[in-house]
C-alpha positions in Angstrom: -5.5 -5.8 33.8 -5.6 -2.0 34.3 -1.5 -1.9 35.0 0.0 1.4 34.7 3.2 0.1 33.0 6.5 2.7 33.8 6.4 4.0 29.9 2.2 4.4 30.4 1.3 1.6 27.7 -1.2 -0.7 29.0 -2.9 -3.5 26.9 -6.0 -1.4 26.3 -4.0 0.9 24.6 -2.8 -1.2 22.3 -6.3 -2.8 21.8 -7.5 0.8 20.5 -7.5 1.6 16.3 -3.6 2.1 15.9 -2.5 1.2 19.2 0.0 -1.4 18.3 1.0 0.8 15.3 1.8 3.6 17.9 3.3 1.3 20.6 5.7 -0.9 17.8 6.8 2.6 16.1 7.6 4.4 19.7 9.4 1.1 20.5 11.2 1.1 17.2 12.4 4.8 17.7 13.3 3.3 21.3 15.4 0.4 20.4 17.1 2.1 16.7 18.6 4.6 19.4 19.7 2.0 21.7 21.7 0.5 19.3 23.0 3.4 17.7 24.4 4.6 20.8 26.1 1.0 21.3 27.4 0.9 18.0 28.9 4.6 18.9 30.6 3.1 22.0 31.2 0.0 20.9 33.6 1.7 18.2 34.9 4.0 21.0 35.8 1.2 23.5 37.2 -1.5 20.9 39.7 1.7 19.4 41.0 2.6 23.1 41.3 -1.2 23.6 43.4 -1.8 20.9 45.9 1.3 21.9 46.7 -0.7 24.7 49.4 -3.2 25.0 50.5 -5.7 26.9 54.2 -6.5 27.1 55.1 -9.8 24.7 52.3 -9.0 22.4 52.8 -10.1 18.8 52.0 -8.7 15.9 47.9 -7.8 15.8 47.5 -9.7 19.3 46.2 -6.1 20.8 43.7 -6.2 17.8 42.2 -9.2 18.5 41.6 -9.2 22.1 40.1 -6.0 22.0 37.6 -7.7 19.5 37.1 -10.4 21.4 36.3 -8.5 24.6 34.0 -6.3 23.1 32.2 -9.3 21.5 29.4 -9.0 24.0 28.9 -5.5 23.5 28.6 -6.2 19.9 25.9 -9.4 20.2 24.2 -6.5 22.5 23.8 -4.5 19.2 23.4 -6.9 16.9 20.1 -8.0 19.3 19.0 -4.5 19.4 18.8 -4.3 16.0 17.0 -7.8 15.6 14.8 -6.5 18.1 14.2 -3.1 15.8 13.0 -5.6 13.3 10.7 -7.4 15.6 8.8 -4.2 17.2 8.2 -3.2 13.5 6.3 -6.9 13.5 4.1 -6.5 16.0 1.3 -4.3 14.2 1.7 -6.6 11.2 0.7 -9.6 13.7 -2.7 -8.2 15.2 -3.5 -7.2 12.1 -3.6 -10.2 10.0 -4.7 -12.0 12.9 -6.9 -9.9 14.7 -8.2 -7.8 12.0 -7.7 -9.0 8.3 -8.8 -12.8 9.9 -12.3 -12.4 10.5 -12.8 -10.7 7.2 -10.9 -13.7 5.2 -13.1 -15.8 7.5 -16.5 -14.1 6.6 -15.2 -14.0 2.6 -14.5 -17.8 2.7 -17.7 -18.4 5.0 -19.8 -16.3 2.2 -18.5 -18.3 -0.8 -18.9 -21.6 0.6 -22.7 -20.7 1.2 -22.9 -19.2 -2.2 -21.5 -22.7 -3.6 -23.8 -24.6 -1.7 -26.7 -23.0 -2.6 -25.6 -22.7 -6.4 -24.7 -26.8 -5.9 -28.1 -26.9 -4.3 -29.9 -25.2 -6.8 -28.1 -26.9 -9.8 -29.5 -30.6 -8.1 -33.3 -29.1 -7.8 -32.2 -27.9 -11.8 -31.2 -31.1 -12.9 -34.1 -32.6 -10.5 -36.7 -30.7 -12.6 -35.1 -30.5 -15.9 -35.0 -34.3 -15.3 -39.0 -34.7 -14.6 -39.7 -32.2 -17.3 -37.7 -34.2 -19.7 -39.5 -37.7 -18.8 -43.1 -35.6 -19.0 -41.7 -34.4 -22.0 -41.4 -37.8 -23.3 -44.4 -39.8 -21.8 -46.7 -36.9 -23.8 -45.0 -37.4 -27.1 -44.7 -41.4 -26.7 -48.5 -41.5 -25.7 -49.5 -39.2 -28.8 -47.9 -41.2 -31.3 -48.9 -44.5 -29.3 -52.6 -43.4 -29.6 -52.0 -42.6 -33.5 -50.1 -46.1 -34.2 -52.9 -48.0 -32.5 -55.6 -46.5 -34.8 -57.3 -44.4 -32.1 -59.5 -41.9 -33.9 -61.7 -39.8 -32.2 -64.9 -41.0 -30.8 -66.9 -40.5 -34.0 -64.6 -42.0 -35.9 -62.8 -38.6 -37.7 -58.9 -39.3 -37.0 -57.2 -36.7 -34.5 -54.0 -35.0 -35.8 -50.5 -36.1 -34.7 -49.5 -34.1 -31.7 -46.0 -32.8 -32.2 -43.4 -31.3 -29.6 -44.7 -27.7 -30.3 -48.3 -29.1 -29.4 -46.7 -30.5 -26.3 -44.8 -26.8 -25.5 -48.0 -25.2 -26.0 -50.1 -27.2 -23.5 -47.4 -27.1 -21.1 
C-alpha cells in the first residue's frame, strides 16, 4: 500500500493529523485553477467562434453554434467546479466518520450505562424502600395488635403503645 502516487500523496499521508485537510485544500487550489483557466478559454474560444461566419447564416445563427460547440468545454467547467466543492468534502467525511464517530459512540455508550445503572439502582430503591415499608408496617400492626389483645407485660403492668417514632428509633 506504500505507492508513491505522481503528486507524492499516498494514503498514509492522508491517515496522519491533518492529512486529508492538507490533501482536499492542495486539490481544491488544484482544481479552482483548472477551471479558472477553462472559464478563461472557454470565453476566448466561444468569442472567436462567433466572429466566424458561414455563408447563408441568419440572424444570431453564428451565436448559437459557437455555444453549442463549446458546450462541452463548458460541462468541463462546470464539473471542475462541482469537483472544487467535493475536494472541500473530503476532510469533512473522515472526520465525522473517522474521528467525531467514535466519540459520539463512547458519549452514547456512557449514557446508556449511566441509565442502566441509575434504572438499576432505582429497582434495588424501590426493592428496599418496598421491604422497609412492609417492616415498617408489620412492627406497628404487631404493636397495636399486642395492645388491642390485652397483652400487658409479664407481671401484669401494661406496656406503652409503641408509635412510629419508637419504631424509627429501634430501626
Amino acid at each position: 500500500m506504500n505507492q508513491h502516487h505522481k503528486n507524492g500523496w499516498t494514503s498514509e499521508h492522508l491517515l496522519r493529523p491533518q492529512g486529508t485537510n492538507l490533501y482536499a485544500a492542495q486539490q481544491r487550489e488544484r482544481l479552482r485553477q483548472m477551471a479558472n483557466e477553462v472559464q478563461a478559454l472557454l470565453s476566448e474560444y466561444r468569442s472567436a467562434l462567433e466572429n466566424i461566419r458561414i455563408d447563408g447564416d441568419k440572424p444570431l445563427e453564428a451565436k448559437v453554434r459557437a455555444f453549442r460547440a463549446t458546450r462541452p468545454m463548458a460541462a468541463l467547467e462546470k464539473h471542475l467546479r462541482a469537483a472544487v466543492n467535493e475536494a472541500g468534502k473530503i476532510d469533512s467525511a473522515y472526520n465525522r466518520l473517522y474521528v467525531e464517530l467514535p466519540v459520539k459512540r463512547e458519549k452514547r455508550a456512557t449514557a446508556k450505562a449511566l441509565q442502566k445503572a441509575h434504572k438499576a439502582g432505582l429497582k434495588n430503591a424501590q426493592g428496599m424502600h418496598a421491604v422497609n415499608t412492609a417492616a415498617s408496617l408489620h412492627g406497628i400492626s404487631s404493636g397495636i395488635s399486642a395492645d388491642q389483645n390485652g397483652n400487658g407485660g409479664e407481671d401484669g403492668q401494661e406496656k406503652p403503645v409503641p408509635t412510629f417514632l419508637d419504631f424509627l428509633k429501634e430501626a
